[in-house]
mmCIF file of the N, C-alpha and C atoms, coordinates in Angstrom:
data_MODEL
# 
_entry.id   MODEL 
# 
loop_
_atom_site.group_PDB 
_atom_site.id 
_atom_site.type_symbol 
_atom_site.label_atom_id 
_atom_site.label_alt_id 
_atom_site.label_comp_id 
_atom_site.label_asym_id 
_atom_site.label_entity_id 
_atom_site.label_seq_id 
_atom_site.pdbx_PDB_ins_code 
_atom_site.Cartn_x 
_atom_site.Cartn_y 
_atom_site.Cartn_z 
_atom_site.occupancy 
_atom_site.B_iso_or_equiv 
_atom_site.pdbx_formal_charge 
_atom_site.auth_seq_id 
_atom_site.auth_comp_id 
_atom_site.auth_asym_id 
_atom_site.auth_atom_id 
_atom_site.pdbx_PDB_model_num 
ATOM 1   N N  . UNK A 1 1  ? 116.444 40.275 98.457 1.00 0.00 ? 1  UNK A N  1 
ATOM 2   C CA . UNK A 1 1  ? 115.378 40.402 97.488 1.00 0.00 ? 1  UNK A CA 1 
ATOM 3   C C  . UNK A 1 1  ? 115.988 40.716 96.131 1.00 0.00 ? 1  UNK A C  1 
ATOM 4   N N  . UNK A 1 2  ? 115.014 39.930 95.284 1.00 0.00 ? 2  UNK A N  1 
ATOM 5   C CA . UNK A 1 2  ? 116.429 40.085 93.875 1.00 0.00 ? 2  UNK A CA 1 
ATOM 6   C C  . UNK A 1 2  ? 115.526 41.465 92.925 1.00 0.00 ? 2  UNK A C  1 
ATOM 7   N N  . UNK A 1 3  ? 116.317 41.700 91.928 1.00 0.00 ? 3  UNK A N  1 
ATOM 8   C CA . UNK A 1 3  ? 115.999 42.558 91.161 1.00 0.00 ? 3  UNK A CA 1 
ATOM 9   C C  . UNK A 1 3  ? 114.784 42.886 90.783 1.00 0.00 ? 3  UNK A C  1 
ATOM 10  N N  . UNK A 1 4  ? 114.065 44.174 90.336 1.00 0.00 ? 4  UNK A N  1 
ATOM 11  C CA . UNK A 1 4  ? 112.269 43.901 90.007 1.00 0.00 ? 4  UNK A CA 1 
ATOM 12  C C  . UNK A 1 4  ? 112.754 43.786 88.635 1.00 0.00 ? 4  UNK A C  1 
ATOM 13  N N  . UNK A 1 5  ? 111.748 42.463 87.774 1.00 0.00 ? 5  UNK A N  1 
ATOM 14  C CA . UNK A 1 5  ? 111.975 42.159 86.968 1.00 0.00 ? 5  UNK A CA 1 
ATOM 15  C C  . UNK A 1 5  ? 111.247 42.883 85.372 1.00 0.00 ? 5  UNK A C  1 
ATOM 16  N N  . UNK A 1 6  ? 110.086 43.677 86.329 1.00 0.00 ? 6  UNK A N  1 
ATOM 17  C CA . UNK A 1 6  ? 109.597 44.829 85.043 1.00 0.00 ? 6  UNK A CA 1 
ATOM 18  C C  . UNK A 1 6  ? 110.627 45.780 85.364 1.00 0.00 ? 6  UNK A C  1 
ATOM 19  N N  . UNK A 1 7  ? 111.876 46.685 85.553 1.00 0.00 ? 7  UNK A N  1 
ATOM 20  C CA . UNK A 1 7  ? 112.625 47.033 85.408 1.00 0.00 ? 7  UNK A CA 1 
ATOM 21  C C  . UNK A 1 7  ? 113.249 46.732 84.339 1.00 0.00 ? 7  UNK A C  1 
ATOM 22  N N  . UNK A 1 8  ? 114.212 45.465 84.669 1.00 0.00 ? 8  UNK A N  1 
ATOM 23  C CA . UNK A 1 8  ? 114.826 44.775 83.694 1.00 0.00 ? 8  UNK A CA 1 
ATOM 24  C C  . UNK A 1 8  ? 114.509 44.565 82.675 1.00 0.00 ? 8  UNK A C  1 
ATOM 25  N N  . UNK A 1 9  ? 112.975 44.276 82.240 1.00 0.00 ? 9  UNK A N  1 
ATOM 26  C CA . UNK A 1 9  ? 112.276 44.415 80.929 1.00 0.00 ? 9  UNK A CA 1 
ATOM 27  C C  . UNK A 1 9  ? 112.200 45.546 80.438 1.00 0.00 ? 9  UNK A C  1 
ATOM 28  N N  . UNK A 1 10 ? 111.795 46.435 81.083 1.00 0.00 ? 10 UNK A N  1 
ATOM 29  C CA . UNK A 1 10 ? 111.811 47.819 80.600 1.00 0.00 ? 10 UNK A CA 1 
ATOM 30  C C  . UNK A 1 10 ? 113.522 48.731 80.065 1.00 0.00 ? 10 UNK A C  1 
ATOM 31  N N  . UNK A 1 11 ? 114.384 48.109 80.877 1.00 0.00 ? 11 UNK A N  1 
ATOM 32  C CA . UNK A 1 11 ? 115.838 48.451 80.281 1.00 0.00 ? 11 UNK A CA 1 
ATOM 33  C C  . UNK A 1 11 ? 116.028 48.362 78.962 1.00 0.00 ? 11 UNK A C  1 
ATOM 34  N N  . UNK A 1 12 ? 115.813 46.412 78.811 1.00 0.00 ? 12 UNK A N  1 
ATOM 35  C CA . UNK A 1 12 ? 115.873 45.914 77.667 1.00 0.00 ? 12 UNK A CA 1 
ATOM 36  C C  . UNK A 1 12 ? 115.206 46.153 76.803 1.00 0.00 ? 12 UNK A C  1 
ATOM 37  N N  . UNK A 1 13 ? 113.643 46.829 77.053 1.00 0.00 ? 13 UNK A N  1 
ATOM 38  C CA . UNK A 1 13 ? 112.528 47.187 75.575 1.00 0.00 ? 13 UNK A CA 1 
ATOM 39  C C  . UNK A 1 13 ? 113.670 48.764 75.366 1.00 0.00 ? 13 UNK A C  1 
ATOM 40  N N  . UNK A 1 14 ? 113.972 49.241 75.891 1.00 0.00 ? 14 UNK A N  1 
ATOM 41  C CA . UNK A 1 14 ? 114.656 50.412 75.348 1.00 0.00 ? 14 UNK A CA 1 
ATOM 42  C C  . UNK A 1 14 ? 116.001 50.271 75.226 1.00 0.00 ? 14 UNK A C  1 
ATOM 43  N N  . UNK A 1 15 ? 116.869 49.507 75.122 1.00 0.00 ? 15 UNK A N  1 
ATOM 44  C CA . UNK A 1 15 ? 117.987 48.259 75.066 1.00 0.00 ? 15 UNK A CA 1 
ATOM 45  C C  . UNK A 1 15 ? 117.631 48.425 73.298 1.00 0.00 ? 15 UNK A C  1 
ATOM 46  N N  . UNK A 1 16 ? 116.644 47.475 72.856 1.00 0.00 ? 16 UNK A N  1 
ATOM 47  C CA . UNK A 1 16 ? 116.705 46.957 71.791 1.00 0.00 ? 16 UNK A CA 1 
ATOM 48  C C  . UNK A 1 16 ? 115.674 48.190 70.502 1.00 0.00 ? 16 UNK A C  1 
ATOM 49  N N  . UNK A 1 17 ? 114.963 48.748 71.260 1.00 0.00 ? 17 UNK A N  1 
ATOM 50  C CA . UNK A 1 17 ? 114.404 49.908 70.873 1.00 0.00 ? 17 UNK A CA 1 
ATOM 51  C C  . UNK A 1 17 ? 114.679 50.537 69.205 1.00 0.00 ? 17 UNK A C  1 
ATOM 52  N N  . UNK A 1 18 ? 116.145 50.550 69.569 1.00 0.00 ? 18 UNK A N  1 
ATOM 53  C CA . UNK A 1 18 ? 116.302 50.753 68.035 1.00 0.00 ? 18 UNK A CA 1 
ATOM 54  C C  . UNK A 1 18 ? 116.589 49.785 66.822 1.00 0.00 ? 18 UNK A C  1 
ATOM 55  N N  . UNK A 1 19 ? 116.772 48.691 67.639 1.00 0.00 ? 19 UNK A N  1 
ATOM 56  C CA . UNK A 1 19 ? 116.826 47.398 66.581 1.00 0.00 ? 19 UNK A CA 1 
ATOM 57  C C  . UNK A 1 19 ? 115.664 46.842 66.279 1.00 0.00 ? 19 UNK A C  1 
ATOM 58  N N  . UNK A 1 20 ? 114.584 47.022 66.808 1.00 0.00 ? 20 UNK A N  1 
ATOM 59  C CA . UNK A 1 20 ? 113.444 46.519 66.302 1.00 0.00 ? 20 UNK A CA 1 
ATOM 60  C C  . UNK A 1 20 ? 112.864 46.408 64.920 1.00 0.00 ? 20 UNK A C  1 
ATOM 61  N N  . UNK A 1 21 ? 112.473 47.775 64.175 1.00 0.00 ? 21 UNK A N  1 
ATOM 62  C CA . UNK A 1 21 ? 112.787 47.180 62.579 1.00 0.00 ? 21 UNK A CA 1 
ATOM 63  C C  . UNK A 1 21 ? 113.265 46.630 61.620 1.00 0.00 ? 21 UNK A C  1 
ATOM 64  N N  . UNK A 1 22 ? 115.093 46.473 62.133 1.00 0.00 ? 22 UNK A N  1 
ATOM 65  C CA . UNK A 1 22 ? 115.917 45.516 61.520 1.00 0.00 ? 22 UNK A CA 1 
ATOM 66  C C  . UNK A 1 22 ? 115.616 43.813 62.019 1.00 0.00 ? 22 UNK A C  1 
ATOM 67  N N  . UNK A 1 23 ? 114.713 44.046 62.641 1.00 0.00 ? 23 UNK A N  1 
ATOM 68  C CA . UNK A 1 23 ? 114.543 42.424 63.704 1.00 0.00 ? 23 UNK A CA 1 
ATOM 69  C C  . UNK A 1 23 ? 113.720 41.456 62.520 1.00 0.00 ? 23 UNK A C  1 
ATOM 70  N N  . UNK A 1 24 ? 112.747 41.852 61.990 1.00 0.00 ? 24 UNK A N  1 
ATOM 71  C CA . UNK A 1 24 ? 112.203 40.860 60.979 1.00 0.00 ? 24 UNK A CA 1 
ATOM 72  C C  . UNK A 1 24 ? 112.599 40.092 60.046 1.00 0.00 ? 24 UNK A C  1 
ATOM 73  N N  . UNK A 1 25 ? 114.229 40.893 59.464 1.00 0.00 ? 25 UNK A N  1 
ATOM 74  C CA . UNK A 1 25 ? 114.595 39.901 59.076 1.00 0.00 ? 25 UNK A CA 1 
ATOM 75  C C  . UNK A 1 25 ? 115.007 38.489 59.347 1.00 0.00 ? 25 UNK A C  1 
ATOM 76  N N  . UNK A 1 26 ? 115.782 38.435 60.790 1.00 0.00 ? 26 UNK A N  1 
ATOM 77  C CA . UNK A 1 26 ? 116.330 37.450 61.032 1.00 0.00 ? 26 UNK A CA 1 
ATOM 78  C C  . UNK A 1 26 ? 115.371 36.414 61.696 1.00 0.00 ? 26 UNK A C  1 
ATOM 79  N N  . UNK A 1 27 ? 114.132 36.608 61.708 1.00 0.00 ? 27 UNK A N  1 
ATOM 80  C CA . UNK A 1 27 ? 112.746 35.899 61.976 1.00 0.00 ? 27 UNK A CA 1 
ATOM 81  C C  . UNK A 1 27 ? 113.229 35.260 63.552 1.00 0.00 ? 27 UNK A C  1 
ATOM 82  N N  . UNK A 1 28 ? 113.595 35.996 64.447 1.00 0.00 ? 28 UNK A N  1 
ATOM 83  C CA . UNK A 1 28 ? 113.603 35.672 65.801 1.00 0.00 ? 28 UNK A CA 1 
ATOM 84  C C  . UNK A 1 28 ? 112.869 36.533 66.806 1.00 0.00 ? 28 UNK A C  1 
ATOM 85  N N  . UNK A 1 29 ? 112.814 36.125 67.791 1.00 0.00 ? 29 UNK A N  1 
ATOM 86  C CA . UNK A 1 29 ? 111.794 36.692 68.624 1.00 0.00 ? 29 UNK A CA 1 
ATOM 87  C C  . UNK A 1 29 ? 112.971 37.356 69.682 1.00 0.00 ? 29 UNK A C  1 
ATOM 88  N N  . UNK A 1 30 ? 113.071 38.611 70.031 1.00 0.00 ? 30 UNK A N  1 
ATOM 89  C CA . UNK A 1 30 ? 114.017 39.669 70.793 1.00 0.00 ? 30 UNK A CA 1 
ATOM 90  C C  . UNK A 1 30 ? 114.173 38.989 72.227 1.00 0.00 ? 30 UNK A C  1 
ATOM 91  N N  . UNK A 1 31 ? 112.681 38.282 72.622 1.00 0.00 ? 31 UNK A N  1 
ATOM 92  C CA . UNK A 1 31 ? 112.343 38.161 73.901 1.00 0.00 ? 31 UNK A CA 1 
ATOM 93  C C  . UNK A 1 31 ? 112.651 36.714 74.266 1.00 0.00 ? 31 UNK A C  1 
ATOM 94  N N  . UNK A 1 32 ? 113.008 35.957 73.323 1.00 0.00 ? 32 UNK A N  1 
ATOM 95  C CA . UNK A 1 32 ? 113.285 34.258 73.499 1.00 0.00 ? 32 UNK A CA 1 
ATOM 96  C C  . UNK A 1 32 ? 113.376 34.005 74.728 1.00 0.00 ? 32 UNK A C  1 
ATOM 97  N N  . UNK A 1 33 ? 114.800 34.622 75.088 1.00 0.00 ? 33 UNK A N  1 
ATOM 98  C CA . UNK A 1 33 ? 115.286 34.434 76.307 1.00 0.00 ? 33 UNK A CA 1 
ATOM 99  C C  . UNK A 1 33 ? 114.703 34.836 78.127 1.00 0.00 ? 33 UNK A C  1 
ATOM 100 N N  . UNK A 1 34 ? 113.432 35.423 77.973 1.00 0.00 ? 34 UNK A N  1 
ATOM 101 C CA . UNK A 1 34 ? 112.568 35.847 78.846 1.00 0.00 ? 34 UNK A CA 1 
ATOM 102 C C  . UNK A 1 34 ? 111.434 35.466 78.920 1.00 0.00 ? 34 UNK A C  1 
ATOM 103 N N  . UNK A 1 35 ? 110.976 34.528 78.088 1.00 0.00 ? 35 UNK A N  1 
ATOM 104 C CA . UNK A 1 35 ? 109.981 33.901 77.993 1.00 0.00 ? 35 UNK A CA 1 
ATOM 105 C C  . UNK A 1 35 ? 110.327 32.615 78.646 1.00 0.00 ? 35 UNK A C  1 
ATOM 106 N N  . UNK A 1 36 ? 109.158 31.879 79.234 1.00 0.00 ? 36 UNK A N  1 
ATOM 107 C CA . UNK A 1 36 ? 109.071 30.546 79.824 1.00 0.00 ? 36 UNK A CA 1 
ATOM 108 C C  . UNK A 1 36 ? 109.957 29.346 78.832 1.00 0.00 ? 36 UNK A C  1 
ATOM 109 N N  . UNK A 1 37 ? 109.627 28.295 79.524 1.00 0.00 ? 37 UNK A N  1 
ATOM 110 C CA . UNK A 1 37 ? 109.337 26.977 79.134 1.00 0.00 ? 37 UNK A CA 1 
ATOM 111 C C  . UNK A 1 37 ? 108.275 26.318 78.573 1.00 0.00 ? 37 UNK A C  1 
ATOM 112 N N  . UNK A 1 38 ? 107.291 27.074 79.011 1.00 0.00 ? 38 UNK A N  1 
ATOM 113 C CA . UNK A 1 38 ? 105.710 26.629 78.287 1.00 0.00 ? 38 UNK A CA 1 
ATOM 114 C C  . UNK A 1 38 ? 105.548 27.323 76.876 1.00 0.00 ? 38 UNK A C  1 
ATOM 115 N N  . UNK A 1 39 ? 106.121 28.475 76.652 1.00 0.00 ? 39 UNK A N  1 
ATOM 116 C CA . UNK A 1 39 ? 106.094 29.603 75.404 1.00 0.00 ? 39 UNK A CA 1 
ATOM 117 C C  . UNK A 1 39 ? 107.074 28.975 74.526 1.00 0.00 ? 39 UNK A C  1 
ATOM 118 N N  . UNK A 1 40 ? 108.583 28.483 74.665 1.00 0.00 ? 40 UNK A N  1 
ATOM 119 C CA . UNK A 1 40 ? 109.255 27.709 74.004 1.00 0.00 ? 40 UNK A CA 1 
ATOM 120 C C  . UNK A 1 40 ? 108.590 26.306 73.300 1.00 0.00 ? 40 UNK A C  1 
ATOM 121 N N  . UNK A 1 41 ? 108.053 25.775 74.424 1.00 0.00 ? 41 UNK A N  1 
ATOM 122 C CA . UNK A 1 41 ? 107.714 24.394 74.054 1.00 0.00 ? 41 UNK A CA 1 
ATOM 123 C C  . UNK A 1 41 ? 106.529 24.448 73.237 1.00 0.00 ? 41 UNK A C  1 
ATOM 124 N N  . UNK A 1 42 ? 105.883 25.350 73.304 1.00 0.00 ? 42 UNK A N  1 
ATOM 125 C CA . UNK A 1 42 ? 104.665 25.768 72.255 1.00 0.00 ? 42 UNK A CA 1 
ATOM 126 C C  . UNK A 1 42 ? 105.190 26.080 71.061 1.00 0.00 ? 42 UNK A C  1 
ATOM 127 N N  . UNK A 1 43 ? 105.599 27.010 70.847 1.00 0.00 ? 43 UNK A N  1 
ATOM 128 C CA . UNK A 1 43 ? 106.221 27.687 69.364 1.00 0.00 ? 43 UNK A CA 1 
ATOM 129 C C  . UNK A 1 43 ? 107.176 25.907 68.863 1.00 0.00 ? 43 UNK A C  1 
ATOM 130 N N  . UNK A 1 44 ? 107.810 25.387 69.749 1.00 0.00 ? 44 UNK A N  1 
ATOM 131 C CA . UNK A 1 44 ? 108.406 23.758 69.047 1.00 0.00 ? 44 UNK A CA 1 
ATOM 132 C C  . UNK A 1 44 ? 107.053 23.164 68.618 1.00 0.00 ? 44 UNK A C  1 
ATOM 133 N N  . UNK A 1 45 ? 106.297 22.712 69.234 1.00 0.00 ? 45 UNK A N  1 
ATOM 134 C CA . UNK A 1 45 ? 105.277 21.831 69.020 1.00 0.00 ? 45 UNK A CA 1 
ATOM 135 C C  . UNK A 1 45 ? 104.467 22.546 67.510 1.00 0.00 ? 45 UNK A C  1 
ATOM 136 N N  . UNK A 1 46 ? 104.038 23.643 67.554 1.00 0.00 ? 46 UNK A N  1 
ATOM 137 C CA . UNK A 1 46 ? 103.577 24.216 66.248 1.00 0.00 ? 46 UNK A CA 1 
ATOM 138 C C  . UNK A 1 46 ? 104.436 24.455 65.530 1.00 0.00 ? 46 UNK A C  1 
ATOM 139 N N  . UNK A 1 47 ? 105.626 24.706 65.514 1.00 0.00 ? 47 UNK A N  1 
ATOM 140 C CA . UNK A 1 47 ? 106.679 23.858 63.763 1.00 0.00 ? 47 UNK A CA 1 
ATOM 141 C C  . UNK A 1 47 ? 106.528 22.905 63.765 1.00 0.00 ? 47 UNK A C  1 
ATOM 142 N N  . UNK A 1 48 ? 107.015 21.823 64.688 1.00 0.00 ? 48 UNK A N  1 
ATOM 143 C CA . UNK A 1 48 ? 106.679 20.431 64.226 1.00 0.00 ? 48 UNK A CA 1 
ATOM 144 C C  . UNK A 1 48 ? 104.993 20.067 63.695 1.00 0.00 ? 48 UNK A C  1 
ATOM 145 N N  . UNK A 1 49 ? 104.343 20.392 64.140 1.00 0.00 ? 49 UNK A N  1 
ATOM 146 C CA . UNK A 1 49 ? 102.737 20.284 63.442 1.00 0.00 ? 49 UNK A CA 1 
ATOM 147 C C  . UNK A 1 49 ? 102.609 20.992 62.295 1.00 0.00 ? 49 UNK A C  1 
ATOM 148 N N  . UNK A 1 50 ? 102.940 22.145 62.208 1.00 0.00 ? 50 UNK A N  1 
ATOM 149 C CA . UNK A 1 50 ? 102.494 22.714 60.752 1.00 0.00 ? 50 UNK A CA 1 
ATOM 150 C C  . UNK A 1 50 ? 103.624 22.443 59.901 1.00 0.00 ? 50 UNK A C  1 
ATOM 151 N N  . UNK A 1 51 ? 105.269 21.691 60.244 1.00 0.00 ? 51 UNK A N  1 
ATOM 152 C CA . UNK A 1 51 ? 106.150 21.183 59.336 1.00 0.00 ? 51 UNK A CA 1 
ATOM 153 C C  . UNK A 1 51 ? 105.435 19.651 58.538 1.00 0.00 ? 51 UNK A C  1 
ATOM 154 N N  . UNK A 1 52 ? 105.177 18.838 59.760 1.00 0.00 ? 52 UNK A N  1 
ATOM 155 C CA . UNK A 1 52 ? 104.178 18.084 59.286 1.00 0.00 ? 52 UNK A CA 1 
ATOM 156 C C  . UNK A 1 52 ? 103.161 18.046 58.286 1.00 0.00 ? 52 UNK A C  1 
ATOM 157 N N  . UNK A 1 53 ? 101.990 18.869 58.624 1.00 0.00 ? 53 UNK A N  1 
ATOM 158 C CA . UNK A 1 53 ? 101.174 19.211 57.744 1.00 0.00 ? 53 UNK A CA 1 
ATOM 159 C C  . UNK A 1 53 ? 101.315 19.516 56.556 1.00 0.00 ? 53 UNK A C  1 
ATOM 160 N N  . UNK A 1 54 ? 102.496 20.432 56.417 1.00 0.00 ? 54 UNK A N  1 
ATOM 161 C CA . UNK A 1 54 ? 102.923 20.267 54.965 1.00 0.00 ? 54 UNK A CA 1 
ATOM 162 C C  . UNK A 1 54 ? 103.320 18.898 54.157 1.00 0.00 ? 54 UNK A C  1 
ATOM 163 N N  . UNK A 1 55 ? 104.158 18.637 54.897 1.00 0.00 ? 55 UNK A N  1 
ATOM 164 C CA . UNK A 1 55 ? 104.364 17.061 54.026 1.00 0.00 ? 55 UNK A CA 1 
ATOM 165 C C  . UNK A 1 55 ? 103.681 16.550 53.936 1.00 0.00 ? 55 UNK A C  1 
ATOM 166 N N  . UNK A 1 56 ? 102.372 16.237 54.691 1.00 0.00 ? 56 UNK A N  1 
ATOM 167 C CA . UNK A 1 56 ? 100.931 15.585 54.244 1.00 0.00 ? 56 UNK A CA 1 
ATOM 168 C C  . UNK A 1 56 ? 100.309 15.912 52.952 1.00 0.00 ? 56 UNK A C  1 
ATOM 169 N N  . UNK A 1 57 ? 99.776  17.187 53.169 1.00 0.00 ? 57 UNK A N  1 
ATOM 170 C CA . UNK A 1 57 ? 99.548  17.862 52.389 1.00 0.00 ? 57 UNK A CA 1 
ATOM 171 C C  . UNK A 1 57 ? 100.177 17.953 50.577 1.00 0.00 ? 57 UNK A C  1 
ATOM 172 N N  . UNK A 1 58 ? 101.586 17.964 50.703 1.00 0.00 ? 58 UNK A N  1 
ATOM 173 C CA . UNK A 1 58 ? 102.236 17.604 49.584 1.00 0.00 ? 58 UNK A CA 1 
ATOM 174 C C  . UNK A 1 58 ? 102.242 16.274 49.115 1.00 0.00 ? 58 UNK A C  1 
ATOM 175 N N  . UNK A 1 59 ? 102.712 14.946 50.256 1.00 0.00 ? 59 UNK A N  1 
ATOM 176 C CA . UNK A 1 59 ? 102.566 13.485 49.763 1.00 0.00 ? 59 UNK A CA 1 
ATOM 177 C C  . UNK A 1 59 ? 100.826 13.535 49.123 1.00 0.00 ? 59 UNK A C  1 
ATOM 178 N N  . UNK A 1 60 ? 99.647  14.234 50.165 1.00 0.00 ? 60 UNK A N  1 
ATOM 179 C CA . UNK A 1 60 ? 98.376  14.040 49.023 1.00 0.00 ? 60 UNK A CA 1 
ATOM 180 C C  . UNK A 1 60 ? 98.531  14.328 47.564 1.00 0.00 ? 60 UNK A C  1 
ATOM 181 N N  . UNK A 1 61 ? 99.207  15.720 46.996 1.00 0.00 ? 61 UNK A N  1 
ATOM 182 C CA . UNK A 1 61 ? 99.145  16.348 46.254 1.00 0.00 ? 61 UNK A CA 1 
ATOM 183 C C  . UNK A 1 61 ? 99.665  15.358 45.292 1.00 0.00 ? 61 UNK A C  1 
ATOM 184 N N  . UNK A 1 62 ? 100.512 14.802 45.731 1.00 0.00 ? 62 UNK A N  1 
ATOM 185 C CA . UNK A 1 62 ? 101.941 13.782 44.837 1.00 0.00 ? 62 UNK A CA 1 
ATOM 186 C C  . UNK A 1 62 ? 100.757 12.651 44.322 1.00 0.00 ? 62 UNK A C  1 
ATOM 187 N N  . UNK A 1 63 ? 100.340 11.917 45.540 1.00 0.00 ? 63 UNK A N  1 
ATOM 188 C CA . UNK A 1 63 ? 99.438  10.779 45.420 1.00 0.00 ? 63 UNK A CA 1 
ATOM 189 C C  . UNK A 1 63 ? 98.146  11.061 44.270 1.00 0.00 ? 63 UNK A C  1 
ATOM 190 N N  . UNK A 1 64 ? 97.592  12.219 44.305 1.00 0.00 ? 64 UNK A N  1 
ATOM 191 C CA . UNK A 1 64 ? 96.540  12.507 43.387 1.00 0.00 ? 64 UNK A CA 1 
ATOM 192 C C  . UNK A 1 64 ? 97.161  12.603 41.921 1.00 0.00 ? 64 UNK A C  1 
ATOM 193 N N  . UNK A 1 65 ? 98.245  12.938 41.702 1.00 0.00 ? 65 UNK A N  1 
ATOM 194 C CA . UNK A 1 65 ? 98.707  13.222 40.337 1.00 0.00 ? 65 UNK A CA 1 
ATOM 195 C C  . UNK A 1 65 ? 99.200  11.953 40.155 1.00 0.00 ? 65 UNK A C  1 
ATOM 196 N N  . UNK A 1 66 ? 99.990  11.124 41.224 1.00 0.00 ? 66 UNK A N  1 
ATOM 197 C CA . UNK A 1 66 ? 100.335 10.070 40.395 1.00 0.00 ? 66 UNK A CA 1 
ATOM 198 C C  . UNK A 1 66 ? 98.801  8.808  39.754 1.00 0.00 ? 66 UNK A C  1 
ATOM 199 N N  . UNK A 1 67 ? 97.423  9.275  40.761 1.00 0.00 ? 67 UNK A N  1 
ATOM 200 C CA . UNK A 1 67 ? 96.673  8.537  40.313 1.00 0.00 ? 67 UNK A CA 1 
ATOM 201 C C  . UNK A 1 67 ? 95.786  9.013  39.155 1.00 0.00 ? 67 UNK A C  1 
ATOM 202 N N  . UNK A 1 68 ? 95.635  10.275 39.560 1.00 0.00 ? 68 UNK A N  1 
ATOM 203 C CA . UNK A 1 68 ? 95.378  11.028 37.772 1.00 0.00 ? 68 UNK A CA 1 
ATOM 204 C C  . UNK A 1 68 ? 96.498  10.361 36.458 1.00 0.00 ? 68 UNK A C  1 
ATOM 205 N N  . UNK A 1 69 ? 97.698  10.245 36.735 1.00 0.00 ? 69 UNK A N  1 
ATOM 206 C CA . UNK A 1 69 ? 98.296  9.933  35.602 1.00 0.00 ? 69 UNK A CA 1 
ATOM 207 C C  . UNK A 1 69 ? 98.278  8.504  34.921 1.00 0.00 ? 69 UNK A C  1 
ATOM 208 N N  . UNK A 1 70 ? 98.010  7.376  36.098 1.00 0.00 ? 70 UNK A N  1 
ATOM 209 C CA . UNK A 1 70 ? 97.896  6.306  35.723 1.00 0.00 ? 70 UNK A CA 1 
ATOM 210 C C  . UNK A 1 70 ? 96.884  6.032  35.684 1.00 0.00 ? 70 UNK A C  1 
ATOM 211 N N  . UNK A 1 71 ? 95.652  6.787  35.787 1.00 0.00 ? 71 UNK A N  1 
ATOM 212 C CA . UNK A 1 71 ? 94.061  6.726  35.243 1.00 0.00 ? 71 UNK A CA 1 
ATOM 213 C C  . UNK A 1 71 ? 93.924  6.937  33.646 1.00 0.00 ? 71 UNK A C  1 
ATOM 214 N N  . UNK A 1 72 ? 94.577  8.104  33.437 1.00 0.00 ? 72 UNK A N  1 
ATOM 215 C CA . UNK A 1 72 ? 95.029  9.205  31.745 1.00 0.00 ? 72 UNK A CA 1 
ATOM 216 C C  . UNK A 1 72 ? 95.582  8.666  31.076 1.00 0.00 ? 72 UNK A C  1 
ATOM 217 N N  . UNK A 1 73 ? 96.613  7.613  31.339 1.00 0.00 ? 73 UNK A N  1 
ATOM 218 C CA . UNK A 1 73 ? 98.029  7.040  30.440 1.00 0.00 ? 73 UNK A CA 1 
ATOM 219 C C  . UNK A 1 73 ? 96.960  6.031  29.811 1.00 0.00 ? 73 UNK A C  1 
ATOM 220 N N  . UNK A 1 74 ? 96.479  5.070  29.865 1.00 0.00 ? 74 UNK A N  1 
ATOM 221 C CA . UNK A 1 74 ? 95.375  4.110  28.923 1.00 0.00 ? 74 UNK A CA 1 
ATOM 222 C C  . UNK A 1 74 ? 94.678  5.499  27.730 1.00 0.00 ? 74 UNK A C  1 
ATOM 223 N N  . UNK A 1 75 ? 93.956  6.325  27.599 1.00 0.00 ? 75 UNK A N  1 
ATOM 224 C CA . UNK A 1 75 ? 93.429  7.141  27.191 1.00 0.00 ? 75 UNK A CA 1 
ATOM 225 C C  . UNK A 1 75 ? 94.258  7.940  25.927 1.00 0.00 ? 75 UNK A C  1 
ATOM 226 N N  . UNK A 1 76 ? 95.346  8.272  26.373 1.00 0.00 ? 76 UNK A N  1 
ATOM 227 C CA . UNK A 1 76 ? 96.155  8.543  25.812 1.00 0.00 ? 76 UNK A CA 1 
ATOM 228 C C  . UNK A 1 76 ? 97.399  7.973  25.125 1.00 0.00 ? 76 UNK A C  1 
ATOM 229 N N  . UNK A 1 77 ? 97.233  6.608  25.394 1.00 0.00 ? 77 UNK A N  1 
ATOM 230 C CA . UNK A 1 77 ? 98.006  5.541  24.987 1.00 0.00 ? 77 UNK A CA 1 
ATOM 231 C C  . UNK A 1 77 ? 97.650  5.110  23.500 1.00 0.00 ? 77 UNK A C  1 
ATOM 232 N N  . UNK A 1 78 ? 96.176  5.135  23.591 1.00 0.00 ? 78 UNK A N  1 
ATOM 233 C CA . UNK A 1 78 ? 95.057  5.009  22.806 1.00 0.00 ? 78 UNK A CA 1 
ATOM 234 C C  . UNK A 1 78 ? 94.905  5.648  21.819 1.00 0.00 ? 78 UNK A C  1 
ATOM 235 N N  . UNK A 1 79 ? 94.885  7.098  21.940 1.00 0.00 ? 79 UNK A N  1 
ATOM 236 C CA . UNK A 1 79 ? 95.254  8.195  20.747 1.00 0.00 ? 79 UNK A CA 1 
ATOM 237 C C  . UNK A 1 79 ? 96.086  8.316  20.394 1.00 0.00 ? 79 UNK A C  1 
ATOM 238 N N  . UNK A 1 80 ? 97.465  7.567  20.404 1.00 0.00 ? 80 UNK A N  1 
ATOM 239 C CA . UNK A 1 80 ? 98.620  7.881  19.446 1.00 0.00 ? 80 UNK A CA 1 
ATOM 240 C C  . UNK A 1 80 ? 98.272  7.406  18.796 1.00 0.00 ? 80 UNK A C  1 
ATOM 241 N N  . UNK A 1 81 ? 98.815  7.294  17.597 1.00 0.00 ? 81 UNK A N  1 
ATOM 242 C CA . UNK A 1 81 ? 99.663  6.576  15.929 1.00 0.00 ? 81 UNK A CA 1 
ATOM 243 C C  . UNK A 1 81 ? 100.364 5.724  15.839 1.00 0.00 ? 81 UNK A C  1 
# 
């Protein structure tokens, strides 16, 4: 019979106990390595979606200014000297 594994968790929460406030910086999770395959593959899938989303989000941003500008440029072409 192998090890009880809330033991082993419990070693390690008092293991890392005192590193925990220094932990935010390095934006990792203490527990990576004790967590599933389903918890990994989740946290991948939501960077890739919200990495995504940003670039959408920005190519819109890009697309609206470049059509604001080539709407404006006649207008202002107009009012020079």
């Amino acid at each position: 019979m192998g090890p009880d594994r809330g033991d082993n968790d419990r070693a390690r929460a008092e293991q890392m106990e005192g590193t925990m406030p220094a932990s935010w910086r390095f934006r990792t999770d203490p527990w990576w390595d004790v967590e599933g395959r389903g918890v990994k593959r989740e946290r991948l899938h939501r960077r890739i979606v919200g990495g995504l989303a940003f670039v959408v989000a920005v190519a819109a941003c890009g697309l609206t200014a470049a059509a604001w500008v080539s709407e404006l440029t006649p207008l202002f072409q107009g009012l020079a000297w």
